[in-house]
C-alpha positions in Angstrom: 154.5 137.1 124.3 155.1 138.9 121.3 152.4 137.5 118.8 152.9 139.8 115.4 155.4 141.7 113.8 154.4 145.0 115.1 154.9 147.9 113.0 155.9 150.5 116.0 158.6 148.1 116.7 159.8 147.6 113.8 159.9 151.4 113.1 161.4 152.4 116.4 164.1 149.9 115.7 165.0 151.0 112.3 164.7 155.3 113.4 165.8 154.9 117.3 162.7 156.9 118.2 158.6 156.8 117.9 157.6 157.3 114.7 154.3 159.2 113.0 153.0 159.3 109.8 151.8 162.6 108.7 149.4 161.9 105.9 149.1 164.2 102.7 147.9 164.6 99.5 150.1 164.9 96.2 147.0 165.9 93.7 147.0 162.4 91.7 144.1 160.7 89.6 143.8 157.5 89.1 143.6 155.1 85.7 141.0 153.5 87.4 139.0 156.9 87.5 139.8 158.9 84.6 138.9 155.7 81.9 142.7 155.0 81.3 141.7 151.8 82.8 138.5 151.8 84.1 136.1 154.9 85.5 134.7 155.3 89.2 137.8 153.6 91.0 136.8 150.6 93.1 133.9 150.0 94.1 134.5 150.5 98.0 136.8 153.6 97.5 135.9 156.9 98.8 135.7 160.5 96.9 139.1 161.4 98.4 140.7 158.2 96.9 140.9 156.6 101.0 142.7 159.2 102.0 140.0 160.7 104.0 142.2 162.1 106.9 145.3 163.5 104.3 145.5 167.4 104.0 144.8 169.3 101.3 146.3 172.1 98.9 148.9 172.7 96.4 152.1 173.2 98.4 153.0 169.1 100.3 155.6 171.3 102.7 152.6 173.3 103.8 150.7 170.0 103.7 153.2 168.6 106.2 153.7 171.1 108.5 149.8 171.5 108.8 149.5 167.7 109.4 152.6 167.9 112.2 150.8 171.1 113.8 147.7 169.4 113.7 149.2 166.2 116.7 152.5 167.8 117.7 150.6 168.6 121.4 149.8 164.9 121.5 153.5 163.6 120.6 156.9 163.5 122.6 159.7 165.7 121.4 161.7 163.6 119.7 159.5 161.9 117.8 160.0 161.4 113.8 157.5 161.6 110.8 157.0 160.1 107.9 156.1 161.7 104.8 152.6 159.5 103.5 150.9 160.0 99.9 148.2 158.6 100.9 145.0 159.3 98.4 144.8 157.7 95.1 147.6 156.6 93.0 151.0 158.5 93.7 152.8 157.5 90.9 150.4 158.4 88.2 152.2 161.2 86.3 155.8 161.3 84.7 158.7 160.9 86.2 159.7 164.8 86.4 156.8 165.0 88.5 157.2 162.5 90.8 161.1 163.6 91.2 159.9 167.2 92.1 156.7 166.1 94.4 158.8 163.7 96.3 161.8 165.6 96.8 160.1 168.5 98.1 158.6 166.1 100.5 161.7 164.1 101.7 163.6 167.9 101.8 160.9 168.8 104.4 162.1 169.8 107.8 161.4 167.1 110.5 160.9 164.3 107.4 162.7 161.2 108.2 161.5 159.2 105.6 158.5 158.7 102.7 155.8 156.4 101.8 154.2 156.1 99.0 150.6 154.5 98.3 150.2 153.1 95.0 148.8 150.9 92.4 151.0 147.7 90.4 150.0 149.1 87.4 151.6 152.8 87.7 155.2 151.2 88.5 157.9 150.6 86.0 161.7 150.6 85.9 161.7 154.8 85.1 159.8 155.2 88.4 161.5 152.2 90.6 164.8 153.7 90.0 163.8 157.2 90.8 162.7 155.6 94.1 165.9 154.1 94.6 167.8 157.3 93.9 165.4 158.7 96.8 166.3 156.1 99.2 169.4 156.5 99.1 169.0 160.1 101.0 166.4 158.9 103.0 164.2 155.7 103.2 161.2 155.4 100.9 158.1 152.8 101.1 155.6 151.4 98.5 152.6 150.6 99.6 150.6 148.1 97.0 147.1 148.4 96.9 146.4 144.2 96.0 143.5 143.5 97.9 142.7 140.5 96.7 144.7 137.8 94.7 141.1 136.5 93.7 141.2 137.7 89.5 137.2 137.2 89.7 136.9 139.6 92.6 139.1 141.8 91.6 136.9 141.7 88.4 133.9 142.5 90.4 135.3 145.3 92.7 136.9 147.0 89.7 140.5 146.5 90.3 141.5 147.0 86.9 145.0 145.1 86.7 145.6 141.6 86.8 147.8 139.7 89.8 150.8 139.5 87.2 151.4 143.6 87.1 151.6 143.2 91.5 154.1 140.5 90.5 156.2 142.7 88.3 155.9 145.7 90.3 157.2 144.0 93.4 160.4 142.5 91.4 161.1 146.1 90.1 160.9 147.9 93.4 163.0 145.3 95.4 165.2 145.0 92.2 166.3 148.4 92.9 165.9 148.2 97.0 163.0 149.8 97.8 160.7 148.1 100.9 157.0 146.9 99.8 154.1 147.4 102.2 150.7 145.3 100.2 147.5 145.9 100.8 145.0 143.7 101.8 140.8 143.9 102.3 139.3 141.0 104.6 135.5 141.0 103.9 135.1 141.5 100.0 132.0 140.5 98.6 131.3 137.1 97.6 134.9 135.7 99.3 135.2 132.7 101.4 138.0 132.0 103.7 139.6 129.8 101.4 139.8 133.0 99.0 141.0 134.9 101.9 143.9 132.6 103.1 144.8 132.2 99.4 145.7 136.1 98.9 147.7 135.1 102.4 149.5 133.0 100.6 149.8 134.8 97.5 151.4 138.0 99.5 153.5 135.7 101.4 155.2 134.0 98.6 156.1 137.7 97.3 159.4 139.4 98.5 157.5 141.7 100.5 158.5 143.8 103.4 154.6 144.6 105.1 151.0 144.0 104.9 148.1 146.5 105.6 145.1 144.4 107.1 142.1 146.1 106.1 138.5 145.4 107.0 136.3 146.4 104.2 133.8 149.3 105.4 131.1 150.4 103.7 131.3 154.4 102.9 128.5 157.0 101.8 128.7 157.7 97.8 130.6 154.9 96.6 129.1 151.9 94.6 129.2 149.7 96.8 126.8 151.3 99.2 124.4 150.6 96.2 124.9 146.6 96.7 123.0 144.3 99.1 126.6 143.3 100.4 126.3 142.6 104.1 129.4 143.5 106.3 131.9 140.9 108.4 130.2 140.6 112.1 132.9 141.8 114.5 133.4 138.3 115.9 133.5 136.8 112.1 136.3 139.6 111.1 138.4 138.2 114.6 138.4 135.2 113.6 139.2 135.5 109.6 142.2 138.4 110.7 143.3 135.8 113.3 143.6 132.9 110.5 145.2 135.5 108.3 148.1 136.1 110.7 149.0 132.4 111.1 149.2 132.0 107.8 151.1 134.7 106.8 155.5 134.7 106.5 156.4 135.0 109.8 158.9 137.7 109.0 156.2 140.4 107.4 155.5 143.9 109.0 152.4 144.3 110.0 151.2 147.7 109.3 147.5 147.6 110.3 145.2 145.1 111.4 142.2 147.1 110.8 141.2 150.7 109.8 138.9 153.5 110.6 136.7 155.1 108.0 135.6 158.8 108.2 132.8 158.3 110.5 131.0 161.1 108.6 131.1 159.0 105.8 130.8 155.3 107.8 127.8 153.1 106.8 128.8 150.2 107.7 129.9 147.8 109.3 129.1 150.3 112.5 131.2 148.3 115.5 134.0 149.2 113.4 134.0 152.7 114.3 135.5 152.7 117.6 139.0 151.4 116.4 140.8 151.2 119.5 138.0 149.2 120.9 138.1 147.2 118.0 142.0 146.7 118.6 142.0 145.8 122.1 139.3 143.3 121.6 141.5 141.6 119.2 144.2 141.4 121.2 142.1 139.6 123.5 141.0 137.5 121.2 144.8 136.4 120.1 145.7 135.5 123.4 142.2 133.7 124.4 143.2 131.5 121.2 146.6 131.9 121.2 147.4 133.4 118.0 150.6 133.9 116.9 151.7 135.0 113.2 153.3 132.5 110.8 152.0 129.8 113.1 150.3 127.7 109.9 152.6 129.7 107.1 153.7 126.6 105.3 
């Protein structure tokens, strides 16, 4: 029984082959680090601005092909990748920038297609229809970095933007025909499941294409390793990522139902290092209570 919107599916359906994404670094800031908006980033990001697995260095086609050499003895030969600008904000320069950085990326040989990770706040109609101009070659994703639609959490975990600049930043992109992935933490301090099912709902009543289901992790040298917050139980995060995918538009792509800090870096919660195990237990879990997405969307 097919119980979510899988992402490989969806993928190998759109490319006719596997997919991978090969995850890289385009040199951004971000204006919640450098006091345009706010300094230190979120509270629960990392040094590398969560992109703790992306290469490094100054050329993103040397980037790539590093990232590609670095699985290409684990992957079948006709297999595709996806360009990912994964750490910090990737749209936080001018537009002449952006137009070089991803062109060089999407000109790559063996790229079939680019994603971008972003915040609201660094999208406007400039930058949307640069995007659409790329998309036309080759496809191009934004991912949304939300988290919560919560404006007093987001308060307290430093978001810096308010819900309306997600709103306007998802009309611009699918304005001009690019697919939104959003980003969602389960687990953030102080947040019931009522808050939790109401950001659901919130990213559900958005025209957006995917969701990133994240389980908040505690990492080494961010603030809030300096809190007393105390991390989902395994069992609790099951149940509230179950909830979360009944409630959510049936039709959404679901990009990840967890992740997997840099163990180096992991402080907690510890059961969530062994992701796969993770996984597989919550696919047990869906079937033991039959879960199956959009179930409650209303």
């Amino acid at each position: 029984m097919k119980r979510f919107n899988a992402l490989n599916d969806y993928l190998k359906t759109r490319f006719g082959k596997k997919m991978y994404k090969l995850a890289v670094d385009g040199g951004f800031s971000c204006p919640n680090r450098d006091g345009t908006k706010g300094i230190g980033g979120c509270i629960f990001c990392s040094v590398s601005g969560s992109g703790d697995f992306a290469e490094r260095g100054k050329d993103i086609k040397v980037q790539l092909e590093n990232a590609r050499k670095r699985i290409e003895n684990k992957l079948p030969p006709d297999c595709g990748f996806i360009a990912y600008l994964q750490s910090f904000t990737n749209t936080y320069a001018p537009v002449e920038i952006l137009r070089s950085l991803f062109e060089s990326a999407l000109d790559t040989e063996g790229i079939d297609a680019l994603s971008i990770a972003t915040r609201p706040d660094c999208i406007n109609a400039e930058k949307a229809a640069l995007l659409a101009e790329l998309n036309a070659k080759k496809p191009v994703f934004v991912e949304l970095g939300l988290q919560t639609s919560n404006e007093e959490t987001a308060h307290y975990i430093n978001r810096c933007y308010p819900n309306a600049d997600f709103t306007k930043a998802v009309r611009l992109l699918r304005e001009n025909g690019i697919e939104v992935i959003v980003h969602m933490i389960i687990g953030l301090p102080g947040e019931t499941e009522k808050d939790v099912l109401s950001t659901v709902k919130f990213i559900s009543a958005h025209d957006v294409q995917g969701v990133k289901l994240q389980l908040l992790h505690v990492l080494k040298n961010t603030r809030l390793a300096e809190t007393d917050y105390t991390p989902l139980e395994k069992d609790e995060y099951y149940e509230l990522l179950g909830k979360c995918l009944e409630h959510l538009r049936p039709d959404i792509i679901i990009h990840r139902l967890t992740g997997d800090g840099d163990k180096r870096q992991l402080i907690a919660p510890l059961w969530s290092a062994d992701k796969h195990r993770v996984l597989n237990g919550f696919m047990r879990y869906m079937d033991e209570h039959d879960i199956v997405q959009g179930r409650k969307y209303r």
